[in-house]
KEGUDREN-153955 format. One line per 10 residues: for each residue x, z, y of N, C-alpha, C, O. Coordinates in steps of 0.02 Angstrom, whole numbers, plus 50000, padded with zeros to 5 digits. Each point is the difference from the previous one (the first is absolute). Layout:
// residues N
X/Z/Y/X/Z/Y/X/Z/Y/X/Z/Y  ...
***
This chain:
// residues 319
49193/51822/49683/49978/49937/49969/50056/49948/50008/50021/49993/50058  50004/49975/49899/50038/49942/50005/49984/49950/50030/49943/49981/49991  50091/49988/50046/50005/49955/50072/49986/49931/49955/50021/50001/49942  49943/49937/50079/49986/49950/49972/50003/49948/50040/49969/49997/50053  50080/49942/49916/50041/49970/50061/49948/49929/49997/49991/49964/49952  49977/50029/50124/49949/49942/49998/50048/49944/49992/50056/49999/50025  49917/49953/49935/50037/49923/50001/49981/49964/50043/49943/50016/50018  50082/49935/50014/49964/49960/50056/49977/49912/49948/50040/49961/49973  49888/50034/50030/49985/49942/49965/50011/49931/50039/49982/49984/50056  50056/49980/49892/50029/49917/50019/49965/49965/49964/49978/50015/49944
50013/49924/50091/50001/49940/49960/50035/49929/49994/50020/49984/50056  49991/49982/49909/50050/49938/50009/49955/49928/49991/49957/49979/49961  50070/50002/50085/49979/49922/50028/50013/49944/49956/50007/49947/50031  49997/50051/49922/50036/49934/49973/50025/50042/49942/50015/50058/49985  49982/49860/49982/49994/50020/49908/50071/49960/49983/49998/49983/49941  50030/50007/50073/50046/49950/49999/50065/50047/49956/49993/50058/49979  50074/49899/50014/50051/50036/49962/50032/50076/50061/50029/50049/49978  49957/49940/50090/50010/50047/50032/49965/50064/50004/50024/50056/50002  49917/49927/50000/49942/50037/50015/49992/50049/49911/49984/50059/49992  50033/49888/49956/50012/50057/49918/50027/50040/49998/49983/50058/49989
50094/49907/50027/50064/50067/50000/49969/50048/50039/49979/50052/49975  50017/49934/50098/49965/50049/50058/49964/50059/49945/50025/50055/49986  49913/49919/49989/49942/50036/49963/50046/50064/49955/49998/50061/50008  50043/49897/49945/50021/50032/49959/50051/50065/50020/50007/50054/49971  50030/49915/50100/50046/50056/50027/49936/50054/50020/50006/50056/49977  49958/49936/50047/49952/50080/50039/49987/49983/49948/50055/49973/49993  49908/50010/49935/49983/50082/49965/50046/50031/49987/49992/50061/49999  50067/49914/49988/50047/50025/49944/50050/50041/50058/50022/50056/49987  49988/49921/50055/50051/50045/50029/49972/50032/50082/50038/50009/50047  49907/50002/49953/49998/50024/50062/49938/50060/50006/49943/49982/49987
50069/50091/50033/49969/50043/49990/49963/50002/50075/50002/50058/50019  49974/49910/50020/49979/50018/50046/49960/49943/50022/49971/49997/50055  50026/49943/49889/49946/49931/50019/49947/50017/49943/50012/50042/49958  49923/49917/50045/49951/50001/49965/49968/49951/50007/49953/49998/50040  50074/49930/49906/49978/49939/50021/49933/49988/49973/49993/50003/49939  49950/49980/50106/49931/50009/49978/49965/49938/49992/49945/49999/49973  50092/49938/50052/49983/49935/49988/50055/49953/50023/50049/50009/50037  49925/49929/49926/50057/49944/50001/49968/49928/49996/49972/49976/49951  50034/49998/50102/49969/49928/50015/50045/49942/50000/50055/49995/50026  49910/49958/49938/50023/49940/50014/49952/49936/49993/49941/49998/50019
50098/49949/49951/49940/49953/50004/49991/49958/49923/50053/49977/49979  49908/50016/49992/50015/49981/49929/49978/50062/49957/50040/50046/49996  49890/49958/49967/50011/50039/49944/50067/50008/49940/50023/50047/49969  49989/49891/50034/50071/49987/49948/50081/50029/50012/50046/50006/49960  49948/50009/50111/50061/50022/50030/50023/50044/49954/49960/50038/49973  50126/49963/50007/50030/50054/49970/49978/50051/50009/49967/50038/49965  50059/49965/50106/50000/50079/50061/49917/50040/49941/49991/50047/49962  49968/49894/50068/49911/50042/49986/50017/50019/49952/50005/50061/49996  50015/49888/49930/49980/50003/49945/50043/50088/49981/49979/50040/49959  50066/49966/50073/50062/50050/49968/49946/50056/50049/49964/50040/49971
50038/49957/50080/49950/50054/50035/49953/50022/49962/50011/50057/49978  49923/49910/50001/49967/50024/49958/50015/50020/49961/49975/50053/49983  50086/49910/49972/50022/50062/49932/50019/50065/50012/49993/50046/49959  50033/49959/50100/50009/50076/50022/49955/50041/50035/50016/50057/50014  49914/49913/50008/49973/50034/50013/49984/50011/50065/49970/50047/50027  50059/49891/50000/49994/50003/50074/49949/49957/50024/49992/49943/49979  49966/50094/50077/49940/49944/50022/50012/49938/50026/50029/50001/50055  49959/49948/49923/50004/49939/50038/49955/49973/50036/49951/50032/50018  50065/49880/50006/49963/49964/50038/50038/49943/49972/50055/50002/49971  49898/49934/50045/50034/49955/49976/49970/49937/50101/49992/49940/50010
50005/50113/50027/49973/49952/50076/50023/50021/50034/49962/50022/50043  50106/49989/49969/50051/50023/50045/50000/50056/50035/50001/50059/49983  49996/49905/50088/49983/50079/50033/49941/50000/50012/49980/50057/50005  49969/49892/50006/49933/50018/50010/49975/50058/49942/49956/50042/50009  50076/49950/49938/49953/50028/49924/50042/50077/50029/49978/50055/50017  50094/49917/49978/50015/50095/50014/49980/50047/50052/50019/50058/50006  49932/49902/50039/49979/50042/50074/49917/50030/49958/49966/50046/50024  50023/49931/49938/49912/50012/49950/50024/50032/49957/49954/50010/49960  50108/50024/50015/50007/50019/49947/49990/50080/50000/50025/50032/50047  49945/49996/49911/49979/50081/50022/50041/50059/50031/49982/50041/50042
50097/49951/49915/50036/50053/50064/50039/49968/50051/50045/50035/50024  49945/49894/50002/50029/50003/50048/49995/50050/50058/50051/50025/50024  49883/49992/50000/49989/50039/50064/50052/50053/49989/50019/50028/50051  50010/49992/49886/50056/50065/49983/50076/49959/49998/50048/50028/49973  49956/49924/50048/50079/49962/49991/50024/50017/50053/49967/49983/50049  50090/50051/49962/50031/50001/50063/50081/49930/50015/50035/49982/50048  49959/50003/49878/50078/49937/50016/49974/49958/49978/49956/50018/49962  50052/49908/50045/49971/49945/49969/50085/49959/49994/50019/49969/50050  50021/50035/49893/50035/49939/49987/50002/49941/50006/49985/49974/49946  50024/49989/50092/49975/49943/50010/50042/49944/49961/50055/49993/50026
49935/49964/49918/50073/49971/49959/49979/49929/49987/50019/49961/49957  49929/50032/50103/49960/49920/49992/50063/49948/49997/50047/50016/50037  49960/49933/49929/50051/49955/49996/49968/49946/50066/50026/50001/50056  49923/49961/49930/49995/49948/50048/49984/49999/50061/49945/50024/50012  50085/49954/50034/49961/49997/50075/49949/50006/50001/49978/50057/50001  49982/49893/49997/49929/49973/49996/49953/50074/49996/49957/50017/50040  50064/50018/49903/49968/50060/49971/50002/50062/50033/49961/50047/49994  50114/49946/50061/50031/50066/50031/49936/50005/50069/49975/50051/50023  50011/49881/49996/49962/49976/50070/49954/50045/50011/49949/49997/49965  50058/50069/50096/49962/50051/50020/49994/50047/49943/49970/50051/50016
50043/49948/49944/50004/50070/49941/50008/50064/50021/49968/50053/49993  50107/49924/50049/50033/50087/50039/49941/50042/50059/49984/50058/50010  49992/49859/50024/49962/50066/50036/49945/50008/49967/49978/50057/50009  49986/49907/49952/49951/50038/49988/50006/50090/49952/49963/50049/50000  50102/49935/49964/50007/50070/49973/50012/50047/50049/49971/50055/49995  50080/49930/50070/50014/50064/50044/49941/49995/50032/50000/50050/50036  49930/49912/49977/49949/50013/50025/49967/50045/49965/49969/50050/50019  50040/49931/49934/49964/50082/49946/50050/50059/49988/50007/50035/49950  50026/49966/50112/50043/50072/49982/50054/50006/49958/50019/50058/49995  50010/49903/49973/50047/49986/49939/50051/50008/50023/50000/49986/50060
50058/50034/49917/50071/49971/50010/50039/49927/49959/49984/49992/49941  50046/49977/50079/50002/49955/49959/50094/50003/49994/50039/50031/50036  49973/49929/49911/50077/50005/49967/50000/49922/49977/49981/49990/49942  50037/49957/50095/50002/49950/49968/50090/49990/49970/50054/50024/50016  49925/49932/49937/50060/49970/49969/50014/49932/49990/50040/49978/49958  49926/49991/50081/50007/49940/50011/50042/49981/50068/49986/50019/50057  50068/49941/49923/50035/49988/50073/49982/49962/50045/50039/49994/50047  49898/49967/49955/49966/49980/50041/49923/50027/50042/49963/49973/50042  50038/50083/49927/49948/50037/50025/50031/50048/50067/50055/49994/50027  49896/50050/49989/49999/50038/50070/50049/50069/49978/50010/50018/49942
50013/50010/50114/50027/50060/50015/50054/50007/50013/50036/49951/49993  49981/50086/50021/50086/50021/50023/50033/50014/49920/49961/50024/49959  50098/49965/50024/50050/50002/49953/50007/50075/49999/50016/50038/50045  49963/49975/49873/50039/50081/50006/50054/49988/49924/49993/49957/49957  50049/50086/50046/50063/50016/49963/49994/50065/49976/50054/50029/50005  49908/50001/49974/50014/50057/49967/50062/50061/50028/49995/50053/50031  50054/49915/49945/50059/50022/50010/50041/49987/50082/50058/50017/50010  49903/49952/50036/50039/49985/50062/49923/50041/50043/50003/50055/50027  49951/49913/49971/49967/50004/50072/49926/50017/49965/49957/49963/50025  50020/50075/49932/49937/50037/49978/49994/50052/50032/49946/50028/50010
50109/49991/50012/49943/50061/50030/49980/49998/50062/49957/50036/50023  50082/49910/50018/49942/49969/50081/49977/49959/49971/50038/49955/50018  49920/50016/49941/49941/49936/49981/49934/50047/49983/49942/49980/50004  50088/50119/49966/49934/50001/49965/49917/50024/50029/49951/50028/49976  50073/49938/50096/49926/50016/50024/49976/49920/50020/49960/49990/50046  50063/49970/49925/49991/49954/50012/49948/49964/49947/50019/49982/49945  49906/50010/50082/49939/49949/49970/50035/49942/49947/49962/49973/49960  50078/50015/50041/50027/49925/49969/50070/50015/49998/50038/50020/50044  49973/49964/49881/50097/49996/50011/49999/49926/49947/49950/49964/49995  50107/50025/49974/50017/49935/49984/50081/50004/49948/50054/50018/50024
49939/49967/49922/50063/50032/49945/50045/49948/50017/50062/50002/49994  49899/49947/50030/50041/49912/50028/50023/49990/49913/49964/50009/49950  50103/49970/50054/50015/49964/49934/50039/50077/49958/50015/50055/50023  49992/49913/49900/50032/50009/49961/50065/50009/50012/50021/50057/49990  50034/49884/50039/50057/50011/50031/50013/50030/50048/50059/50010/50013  49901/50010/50022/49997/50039/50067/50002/50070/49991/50028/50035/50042  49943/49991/49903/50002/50038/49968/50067/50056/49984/50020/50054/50021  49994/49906/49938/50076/49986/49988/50065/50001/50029/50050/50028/49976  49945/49929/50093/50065/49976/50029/49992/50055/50049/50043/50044/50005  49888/49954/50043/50000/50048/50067/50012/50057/50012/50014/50027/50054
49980/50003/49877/50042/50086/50013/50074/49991/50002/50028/50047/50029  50006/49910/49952/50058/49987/49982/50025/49977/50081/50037/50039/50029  49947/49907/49999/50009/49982/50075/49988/50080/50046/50041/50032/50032  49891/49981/49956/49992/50060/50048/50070/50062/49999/50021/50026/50052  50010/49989/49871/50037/50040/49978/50093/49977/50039/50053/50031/50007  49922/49901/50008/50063/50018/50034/49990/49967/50072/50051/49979/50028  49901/50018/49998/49988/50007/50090/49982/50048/50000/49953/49990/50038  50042/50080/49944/50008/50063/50011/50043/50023/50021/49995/50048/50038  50071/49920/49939/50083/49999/50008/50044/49974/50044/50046/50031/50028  49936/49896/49980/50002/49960/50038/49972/49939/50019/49964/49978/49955
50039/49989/50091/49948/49937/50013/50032/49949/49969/50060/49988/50004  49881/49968/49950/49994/49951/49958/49981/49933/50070/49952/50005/50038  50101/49937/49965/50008/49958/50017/49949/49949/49968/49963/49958/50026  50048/50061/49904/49958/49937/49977/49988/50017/49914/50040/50023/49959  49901/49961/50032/49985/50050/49905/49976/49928/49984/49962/49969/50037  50067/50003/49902/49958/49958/49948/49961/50012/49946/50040/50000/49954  49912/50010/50027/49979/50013/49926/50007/49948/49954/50002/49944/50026  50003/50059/49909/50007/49938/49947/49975/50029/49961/50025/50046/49967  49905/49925/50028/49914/50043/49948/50022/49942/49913/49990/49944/49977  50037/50110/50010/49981/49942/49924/49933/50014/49973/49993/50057/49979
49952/49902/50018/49955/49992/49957/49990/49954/49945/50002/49938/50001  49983/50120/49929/50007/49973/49935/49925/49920/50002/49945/49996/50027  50093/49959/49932/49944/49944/50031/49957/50012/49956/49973/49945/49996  49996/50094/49961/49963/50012/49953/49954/50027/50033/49941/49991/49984  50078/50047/50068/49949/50048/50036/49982/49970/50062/49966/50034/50039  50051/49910/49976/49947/49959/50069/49944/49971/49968/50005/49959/49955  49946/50061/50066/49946/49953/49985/49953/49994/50065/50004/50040/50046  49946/49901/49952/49976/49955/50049/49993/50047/50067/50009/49967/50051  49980/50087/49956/49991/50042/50069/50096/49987/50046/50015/50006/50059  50014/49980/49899/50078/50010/50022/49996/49929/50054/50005/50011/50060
49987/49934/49921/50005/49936/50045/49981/50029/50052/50038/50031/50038  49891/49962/49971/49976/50000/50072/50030/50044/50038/50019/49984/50056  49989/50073/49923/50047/50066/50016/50061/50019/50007/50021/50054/50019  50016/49886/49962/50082/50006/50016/50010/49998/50063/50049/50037/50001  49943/49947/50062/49995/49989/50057/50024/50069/50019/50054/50021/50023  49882/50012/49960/49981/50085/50011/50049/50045/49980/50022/50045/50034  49996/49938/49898/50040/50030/49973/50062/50032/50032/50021/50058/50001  50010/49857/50038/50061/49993/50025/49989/50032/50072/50046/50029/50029  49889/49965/49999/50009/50034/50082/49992/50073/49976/50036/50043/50025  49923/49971/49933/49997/50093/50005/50040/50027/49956/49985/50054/49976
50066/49918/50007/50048/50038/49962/50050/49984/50065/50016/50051/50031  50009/49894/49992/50038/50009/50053/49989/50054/50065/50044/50035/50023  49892/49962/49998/49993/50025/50033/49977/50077/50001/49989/50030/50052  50004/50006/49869/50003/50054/50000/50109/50033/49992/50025/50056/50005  49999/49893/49986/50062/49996/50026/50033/50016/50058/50044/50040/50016  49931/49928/50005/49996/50031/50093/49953/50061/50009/50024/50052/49977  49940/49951/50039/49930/50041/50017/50008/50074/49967/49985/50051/50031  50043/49948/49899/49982/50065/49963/50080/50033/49991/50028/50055/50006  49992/49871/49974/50081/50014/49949/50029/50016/50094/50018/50058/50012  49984/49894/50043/50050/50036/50058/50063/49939/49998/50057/50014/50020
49923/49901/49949/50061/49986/50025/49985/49944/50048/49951/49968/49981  50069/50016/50061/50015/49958/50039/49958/49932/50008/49962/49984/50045  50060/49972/49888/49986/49954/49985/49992/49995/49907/50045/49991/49959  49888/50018/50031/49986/49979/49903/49984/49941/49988/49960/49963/50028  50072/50030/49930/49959/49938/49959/50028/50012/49940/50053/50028/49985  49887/49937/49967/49974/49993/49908/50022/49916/49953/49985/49941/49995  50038/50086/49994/50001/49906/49963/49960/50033/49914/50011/50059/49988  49969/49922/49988/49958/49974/49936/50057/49973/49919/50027/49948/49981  49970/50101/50002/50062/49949/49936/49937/50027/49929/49974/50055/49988  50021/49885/49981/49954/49980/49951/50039/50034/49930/50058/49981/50006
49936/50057/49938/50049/50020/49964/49985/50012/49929/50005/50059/49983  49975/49893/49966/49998/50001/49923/50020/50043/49977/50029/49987/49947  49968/50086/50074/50007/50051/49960/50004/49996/49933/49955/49969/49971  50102/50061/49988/49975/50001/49928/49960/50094/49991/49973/50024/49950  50036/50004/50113/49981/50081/49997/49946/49987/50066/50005/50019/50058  49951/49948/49916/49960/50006/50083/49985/50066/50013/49980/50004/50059  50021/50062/49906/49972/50057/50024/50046/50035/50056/49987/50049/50036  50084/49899/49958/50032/50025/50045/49997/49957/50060/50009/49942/49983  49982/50066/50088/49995/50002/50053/50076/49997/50043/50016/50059/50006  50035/49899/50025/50034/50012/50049/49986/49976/50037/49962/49951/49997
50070/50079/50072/49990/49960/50085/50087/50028/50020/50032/50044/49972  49984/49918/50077/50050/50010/50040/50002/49984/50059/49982/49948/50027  50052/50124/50005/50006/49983/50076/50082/50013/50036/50047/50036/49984  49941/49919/50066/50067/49974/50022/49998/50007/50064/49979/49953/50033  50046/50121/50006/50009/50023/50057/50065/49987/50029/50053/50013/49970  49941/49957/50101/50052/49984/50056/50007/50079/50023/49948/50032/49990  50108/50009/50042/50009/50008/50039/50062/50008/50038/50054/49978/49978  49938/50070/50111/50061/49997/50018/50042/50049/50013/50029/50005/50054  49979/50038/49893/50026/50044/49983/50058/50024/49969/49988/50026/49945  50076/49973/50073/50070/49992/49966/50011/50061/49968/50027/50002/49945
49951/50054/50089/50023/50061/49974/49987/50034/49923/49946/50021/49977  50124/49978/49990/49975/50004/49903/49953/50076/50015/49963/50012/49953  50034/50036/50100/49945/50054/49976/49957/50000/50016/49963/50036/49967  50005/49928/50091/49933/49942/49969/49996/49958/49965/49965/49955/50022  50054/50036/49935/50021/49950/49929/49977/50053/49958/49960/49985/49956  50062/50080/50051/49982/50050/49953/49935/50006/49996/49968/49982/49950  49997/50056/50126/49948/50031/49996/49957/49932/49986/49942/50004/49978  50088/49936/50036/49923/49966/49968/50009/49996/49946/49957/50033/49972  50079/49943/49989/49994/50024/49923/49952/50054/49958/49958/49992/49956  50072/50078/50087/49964/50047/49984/49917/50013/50005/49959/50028/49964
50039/49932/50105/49913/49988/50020/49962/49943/49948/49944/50012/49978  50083/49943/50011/49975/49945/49941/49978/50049/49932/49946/50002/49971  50115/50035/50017/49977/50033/49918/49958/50042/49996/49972/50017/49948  50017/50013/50126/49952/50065/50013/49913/49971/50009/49947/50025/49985  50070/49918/50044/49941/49960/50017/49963/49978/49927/49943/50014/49980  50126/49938/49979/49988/49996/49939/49956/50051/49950/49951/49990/49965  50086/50064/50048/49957/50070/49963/49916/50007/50005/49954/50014/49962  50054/49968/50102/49928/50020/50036/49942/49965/49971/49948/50024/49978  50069/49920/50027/49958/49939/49979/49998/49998/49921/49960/49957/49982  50074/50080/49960/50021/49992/49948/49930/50045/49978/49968/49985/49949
50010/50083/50104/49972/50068/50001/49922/49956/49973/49968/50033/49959  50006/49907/50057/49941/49978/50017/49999/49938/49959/49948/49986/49970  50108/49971/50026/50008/49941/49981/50042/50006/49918/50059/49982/49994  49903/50044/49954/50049/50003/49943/50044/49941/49965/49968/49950/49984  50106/50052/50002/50039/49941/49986/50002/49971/50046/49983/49941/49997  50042/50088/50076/50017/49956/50050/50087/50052/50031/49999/50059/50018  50051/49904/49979/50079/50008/49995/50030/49946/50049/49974/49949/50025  50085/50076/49982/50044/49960/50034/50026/49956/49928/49991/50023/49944  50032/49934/50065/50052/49959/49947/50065/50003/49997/50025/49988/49945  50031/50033/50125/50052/50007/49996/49982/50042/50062/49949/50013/50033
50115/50002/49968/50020/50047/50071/50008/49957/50060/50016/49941/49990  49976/50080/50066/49996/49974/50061/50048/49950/50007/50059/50018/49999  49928/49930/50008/50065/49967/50049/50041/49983/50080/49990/49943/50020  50026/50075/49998/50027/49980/50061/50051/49970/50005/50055/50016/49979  49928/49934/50053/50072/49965/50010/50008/49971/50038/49944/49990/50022  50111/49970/50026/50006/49970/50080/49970/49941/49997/50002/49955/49958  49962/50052/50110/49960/49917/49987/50036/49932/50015/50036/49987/50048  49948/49978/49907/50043/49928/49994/49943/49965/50045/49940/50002/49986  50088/49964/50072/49969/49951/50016/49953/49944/49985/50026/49949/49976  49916/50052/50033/49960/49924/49944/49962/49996/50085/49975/50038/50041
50044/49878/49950/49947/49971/50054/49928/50017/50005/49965/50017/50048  50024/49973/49892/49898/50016/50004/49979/50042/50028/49955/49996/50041  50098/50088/49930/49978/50062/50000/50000/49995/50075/49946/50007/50028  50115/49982/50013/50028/49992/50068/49939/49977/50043/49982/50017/50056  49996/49947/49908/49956/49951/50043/49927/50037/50008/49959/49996/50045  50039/50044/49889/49963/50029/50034/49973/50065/50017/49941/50017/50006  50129/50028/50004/50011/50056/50041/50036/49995/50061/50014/50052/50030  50007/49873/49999/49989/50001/50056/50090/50033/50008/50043/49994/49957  49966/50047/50123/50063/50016/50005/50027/50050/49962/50061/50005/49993  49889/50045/49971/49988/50058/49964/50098/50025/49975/50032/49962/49966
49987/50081/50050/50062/50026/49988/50017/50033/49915/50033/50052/49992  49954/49928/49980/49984/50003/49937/50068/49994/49957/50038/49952/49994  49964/50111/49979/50077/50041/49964/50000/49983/49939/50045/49971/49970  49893/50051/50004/50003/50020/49905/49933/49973/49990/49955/50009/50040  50039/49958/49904/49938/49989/49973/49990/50070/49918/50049/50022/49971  49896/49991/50017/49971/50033/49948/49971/49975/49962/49953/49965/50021  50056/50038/49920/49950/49990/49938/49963/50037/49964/50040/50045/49988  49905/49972/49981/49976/50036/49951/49933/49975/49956/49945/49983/50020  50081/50022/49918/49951/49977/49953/49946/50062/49979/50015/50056/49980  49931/49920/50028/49955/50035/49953/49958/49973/49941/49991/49942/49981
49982/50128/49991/49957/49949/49934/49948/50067/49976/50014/50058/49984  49925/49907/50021/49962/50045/49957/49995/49988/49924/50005/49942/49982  49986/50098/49980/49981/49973/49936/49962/50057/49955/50015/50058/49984  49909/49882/49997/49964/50035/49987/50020/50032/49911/50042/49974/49964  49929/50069/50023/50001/50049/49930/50002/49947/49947/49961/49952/49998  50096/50062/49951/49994/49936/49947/49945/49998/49954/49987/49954/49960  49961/50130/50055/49945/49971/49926/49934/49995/50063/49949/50029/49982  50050/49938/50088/49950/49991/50025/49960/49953/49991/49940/49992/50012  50121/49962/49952/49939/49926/49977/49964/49972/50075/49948/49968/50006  50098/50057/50045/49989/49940/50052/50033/49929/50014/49974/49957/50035
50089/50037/49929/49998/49918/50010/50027/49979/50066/50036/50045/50021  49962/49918/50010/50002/49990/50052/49956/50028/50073/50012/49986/50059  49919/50067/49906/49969/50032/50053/50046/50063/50010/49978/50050/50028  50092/49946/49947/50021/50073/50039/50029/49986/50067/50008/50040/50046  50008/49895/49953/50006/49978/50085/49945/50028/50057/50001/49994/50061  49961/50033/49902/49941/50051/50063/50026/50060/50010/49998/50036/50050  50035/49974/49883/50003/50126/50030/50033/49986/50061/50016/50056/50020  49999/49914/50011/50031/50006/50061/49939/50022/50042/49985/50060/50002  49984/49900/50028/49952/49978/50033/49936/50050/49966/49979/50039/50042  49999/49964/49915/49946/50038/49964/50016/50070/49998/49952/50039/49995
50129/49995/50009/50015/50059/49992/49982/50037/50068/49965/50050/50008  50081/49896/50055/49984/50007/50046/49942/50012/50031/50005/50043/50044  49930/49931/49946/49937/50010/50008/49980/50056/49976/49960/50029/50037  50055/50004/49902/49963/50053/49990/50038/50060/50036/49970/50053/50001  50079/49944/50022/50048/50050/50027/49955/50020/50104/50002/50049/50038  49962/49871/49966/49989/50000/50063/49926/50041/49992/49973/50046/50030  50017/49924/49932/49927/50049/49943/49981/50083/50002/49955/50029/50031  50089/49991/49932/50032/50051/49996/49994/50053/50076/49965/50045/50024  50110/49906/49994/49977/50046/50084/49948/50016/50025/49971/50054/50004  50016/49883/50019/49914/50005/50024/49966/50070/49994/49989/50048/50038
49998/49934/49886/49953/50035/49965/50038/50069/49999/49979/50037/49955  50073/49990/50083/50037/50048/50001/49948/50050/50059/49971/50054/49995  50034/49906/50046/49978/50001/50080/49911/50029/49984/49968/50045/50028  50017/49922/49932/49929/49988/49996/49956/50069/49949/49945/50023/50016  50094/49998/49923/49976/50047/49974/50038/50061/50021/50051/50005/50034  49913/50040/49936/50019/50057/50007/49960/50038/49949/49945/49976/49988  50083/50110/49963/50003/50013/49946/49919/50040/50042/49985/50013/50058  49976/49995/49871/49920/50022/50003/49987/50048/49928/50012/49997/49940  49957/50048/50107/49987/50056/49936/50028/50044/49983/49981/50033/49952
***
């Protein structure tokens, strides 16, 4: 008899421009999710309105409606893609109280930071993980790819976000933004000292997406100059595997570090040789007709990849 591969059933939290793309990536690209409902708040919501056209069960009462909804007792992941505080308040536990796993994507919500490509496979027994930001996304395989090599003194990120694509959840949340992208900098990426600065950017291609990061270290030797190079493009690859239209922009840079007071100031005595550069950029498909929502496949690709695993762990072939 032919083997029949169980899907593990999800549902997503929020109707919002995150929580659509989200929707639309598991049906369309993921053989091992089975999204069985989708909550938010607002009959009118895009998210609902596009859900129902496809056929997907809704709610329009958040998570209370999605805990009453008939297959939850069969959900084993709950997406969590709530935009506002206010709304996030006790959500997580009440889902891991009902047994759930949860995947938030909000950078102000709960869990440890996972990366797909750096540190998924110690997070995946973990009740709660956390995609943190969009740029984080992005930059932290790139940091991690070369403190593999050698130690990073000091990593900057520079998140361009298209301004078309902030809307009102972004204010209150920039705060967040800037500590959990820095600090999955440190924590995930392996350097020293992160920090994020914010550059606002009138895209005339919002589907395209760059960030840049700007690694200290103290390392003179050109064949560690090599192998990190080599670890960036390999890293690059990796993340490319999950994250479609996501590339380096130029080739690595290295070059000797020029003195700047600021930087100095604040790495401290830090012996610091060469600084690094590397640009990235996702960019979403030209007939996706996302607009400025392709600033998510980062972050939304990522999620279903954490998805995925999971649900790796969890089924097994029947029949």
């Amino acid at each position: 008899m032919e083997a029949v591969l169980r899907r593990t059933k999800v549902a997503i939290l929020g109707s919002g421009a995150t929580g659509t793309d989200l929707m639309i990536k598991v049906l369309e690209e993921s053989s091992s999710l089975e999204l069985v409902a989708m909550a938010g708040l607002g009959a009118a919501s895009p998210g609902l309105v596009e859900a129902d056209r496809l056929g997907v069960p809704t709610t329009n009462r958040g998570v209370g409606g999605l805990r009453t909804m008939p297959h939850y007792g069969e959900v084993d992941i709950v997406f969590d893609v709530t935009a506002l505080a206010a709304a996030r308040c006790g959500q997580a536990d009440s889902l891991r109280s009902d047994g759930k796993r949860v995947i938030n994507l909000s950078p102000a919500a709960g869990g440890r930071c996972v990366v797909p490509a750096v540190n998924l496979d110690r997070l995946l027994g973990e009740p709660e993980v956390n995609i943190g930001t969009r740029a984080g996304q992005t930059t932290i395989p790139i940091v991690a790819a070369i403190t593999r090599v050698t130690e990073v003194a000091y990593a900057e990120v520079g998140a361009y976000v298209a301004s078309k694509a902030v809307g009102p959840w972004f204010v209150p949340d920039v705060d967040e933004f800037l500590r959990r992208t820095s600090s999955g900098v440190e924590s995930v990426g392996g350097a020293k000292i992160g920090r994020t600065i914010i550059i606002l950017s009138p895209d005339s291609a919002p589907a395209r997406t760059r960030d840049t990061v700007l690694a200290l270290i103290t390392e003179p030797d050109p064949s560690v100059h090599a192998a990190v190079r080599a670890s960036v493009e390999a890293m690059a690859a990796e993340v490319a595997e999950y994250v479609p239209g996501y590339r380096l922009r130029h080739d690595v840079r290295i070059v000797p570090f020029a003195a700047d007071d600021l930087l100095l100031g604040l790495i401290g005595d830090s012996a610091v040789t060469h600084q690094i550069s590397v640009n990235v950029e996702v960019e979403a498909p030209v007939d996706s007709g996302k607009g400025p929502l392709g600033s998510l496949d980062a972050a939304t690709s990522a999620a279903v990849r954490v998805g995925d695993r999971i649900a790796a762990l969890r089924t097994a072939p029947v029949g």
